[in-house]
C-alpha positions as CSV (number, residue, x, y, z in Angstrom):
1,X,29.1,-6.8,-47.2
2,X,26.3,-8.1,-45.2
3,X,26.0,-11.9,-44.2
4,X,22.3,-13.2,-43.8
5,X,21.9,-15.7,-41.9
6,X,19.1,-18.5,-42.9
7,X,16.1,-19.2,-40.5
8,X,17.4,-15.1,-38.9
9,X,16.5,-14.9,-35.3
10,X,15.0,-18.6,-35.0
11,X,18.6,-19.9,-35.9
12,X,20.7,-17.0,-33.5
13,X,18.2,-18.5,-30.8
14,X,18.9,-21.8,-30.9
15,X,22.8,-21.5,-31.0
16,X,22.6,-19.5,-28.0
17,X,20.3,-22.2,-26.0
18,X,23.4,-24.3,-27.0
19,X,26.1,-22.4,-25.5
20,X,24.0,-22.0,-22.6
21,X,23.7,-25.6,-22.4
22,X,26.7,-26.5,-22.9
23,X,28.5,-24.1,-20.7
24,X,26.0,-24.8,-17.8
25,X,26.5,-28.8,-18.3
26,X,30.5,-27.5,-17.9
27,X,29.7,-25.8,-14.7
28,X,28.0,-29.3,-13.4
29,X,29.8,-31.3,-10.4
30,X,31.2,-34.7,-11.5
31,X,30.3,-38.1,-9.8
32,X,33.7,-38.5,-8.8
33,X,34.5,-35.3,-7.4
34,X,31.7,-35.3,-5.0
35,X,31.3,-39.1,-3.9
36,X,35.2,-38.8,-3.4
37,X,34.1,-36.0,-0.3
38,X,31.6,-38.7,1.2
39,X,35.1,-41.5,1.7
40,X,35.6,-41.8,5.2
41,X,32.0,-40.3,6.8
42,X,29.0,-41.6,7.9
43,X,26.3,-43.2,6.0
44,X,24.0,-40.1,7.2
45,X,26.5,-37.8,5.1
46,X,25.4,-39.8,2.1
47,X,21.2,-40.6,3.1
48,X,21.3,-36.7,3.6
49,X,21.6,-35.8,0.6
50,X,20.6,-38.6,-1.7
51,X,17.4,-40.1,0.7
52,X,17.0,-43.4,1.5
53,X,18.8,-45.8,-0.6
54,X,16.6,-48.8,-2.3
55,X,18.9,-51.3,-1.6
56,X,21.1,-52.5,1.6
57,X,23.2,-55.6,1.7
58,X,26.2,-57.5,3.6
59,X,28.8,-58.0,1.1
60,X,32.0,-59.9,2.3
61,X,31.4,-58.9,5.5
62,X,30.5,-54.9,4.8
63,X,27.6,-53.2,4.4
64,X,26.7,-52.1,1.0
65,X,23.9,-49.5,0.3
66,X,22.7,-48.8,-3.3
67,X,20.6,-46.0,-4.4
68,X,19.5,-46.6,-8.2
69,X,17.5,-44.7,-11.1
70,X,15.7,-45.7,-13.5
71,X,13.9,-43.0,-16.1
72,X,12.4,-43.0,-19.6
73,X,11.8,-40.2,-21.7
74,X,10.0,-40.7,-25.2
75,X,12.1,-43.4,-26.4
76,X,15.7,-42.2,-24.4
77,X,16.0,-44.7,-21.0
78,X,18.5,-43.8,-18.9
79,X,19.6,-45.5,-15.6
80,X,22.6,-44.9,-12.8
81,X,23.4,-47.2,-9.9
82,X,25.4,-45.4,-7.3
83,X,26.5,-48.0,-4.4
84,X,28.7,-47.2,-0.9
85,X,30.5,-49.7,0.7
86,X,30.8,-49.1,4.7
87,X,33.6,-49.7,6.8
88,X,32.9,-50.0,10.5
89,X,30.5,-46.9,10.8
90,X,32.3,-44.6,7.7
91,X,32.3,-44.7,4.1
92,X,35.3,-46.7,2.1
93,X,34.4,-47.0,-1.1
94,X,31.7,-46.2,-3.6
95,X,31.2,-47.2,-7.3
96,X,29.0,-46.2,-10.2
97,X,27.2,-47.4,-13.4
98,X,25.2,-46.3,-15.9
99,X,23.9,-43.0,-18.0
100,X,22.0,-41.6,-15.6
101,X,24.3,-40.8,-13.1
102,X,24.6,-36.7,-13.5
103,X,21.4,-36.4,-11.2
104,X,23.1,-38.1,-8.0
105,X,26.0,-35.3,-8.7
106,X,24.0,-32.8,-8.9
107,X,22.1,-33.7,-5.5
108,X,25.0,-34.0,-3.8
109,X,26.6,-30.9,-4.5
110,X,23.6,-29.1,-2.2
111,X,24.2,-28.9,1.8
112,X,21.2,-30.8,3.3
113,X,19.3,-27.1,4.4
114,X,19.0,-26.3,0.7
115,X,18.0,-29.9,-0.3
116,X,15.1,-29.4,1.7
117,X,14.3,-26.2,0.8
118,X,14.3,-27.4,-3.1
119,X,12.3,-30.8,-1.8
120,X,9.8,-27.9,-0.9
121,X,9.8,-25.8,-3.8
122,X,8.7,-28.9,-5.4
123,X,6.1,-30.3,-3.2
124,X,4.4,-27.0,-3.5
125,X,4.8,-27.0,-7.2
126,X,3.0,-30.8,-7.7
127,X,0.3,-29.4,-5.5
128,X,-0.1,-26.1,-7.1
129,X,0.1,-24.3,-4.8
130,X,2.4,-21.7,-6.2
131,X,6.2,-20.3,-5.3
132,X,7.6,-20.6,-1.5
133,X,9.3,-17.1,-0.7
134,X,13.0,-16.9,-1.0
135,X,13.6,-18.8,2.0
136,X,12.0,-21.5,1.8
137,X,9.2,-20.3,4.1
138,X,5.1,-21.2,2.1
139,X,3.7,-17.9,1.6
């Protein structure tokens, strides 16, 4: 007995670009876990991999950087504001809100070398100018 499937190929496609998703979203560092390695270093351990952050204020008596996102996609908005809280010169605390938040996971989960090597890629992309090589070198 043979079992047809309806929509064929076009439906065995598009339940396969689900796993995929799925298992790759799976795969994804959370939040937690990597903000959780940044508790007790420097602010540069942070700025290094997430850039500058768009906010800094004193807050009972400690430093408190935010970085924050804000994007819109057809009608979807999604938005994330991560914030560190300093103590003396290291990092104490951090907290997050919003929807948004899976891109500052996934930017931190990169050592700074590769961060700029992907801040490349892209660069070169917007300009079209084509690939880099493998590392990181323009071609």
């Amino acid at each position: 007995m043979k079992l047809k499937l309806q929509g064929g190929w076009q439906m065995l496609r598009m339940i396969c670009i689900c796993v995929a998703t799925i298992e790759l979203a799976a795969c994804a560092p959370s939040l937690k876990e990597q903000m959780t390695k940044l508790v007790g270093q420097p602010l540069d351990a942070a700025t290094a991999k997430l850039g500058t952050p768009n906010d800094q204020q004193v807050i009972a008596g400690h430093q408190v950087y935010t970085w924050s996102t804000l994007t819109l996609s057809g009608q979807a908005t999604t938005s994330c504001r991560l914030r560190v809280t300093m103590e003396a010169n290291v990092i104490d605390s951090w907290d997050a809100d919003g929807s948004g938040c899976g891109r500052y996971a996934r930017m931190l989960q990169f050592d700074s070398s590769t961060i700029i090597k992907l801040r490349h890629h892209r660069e070169l992309a917007l300009k079209g100018f084509g690939d880099a090589s493998v590392n990181g070198n323009p071609t």
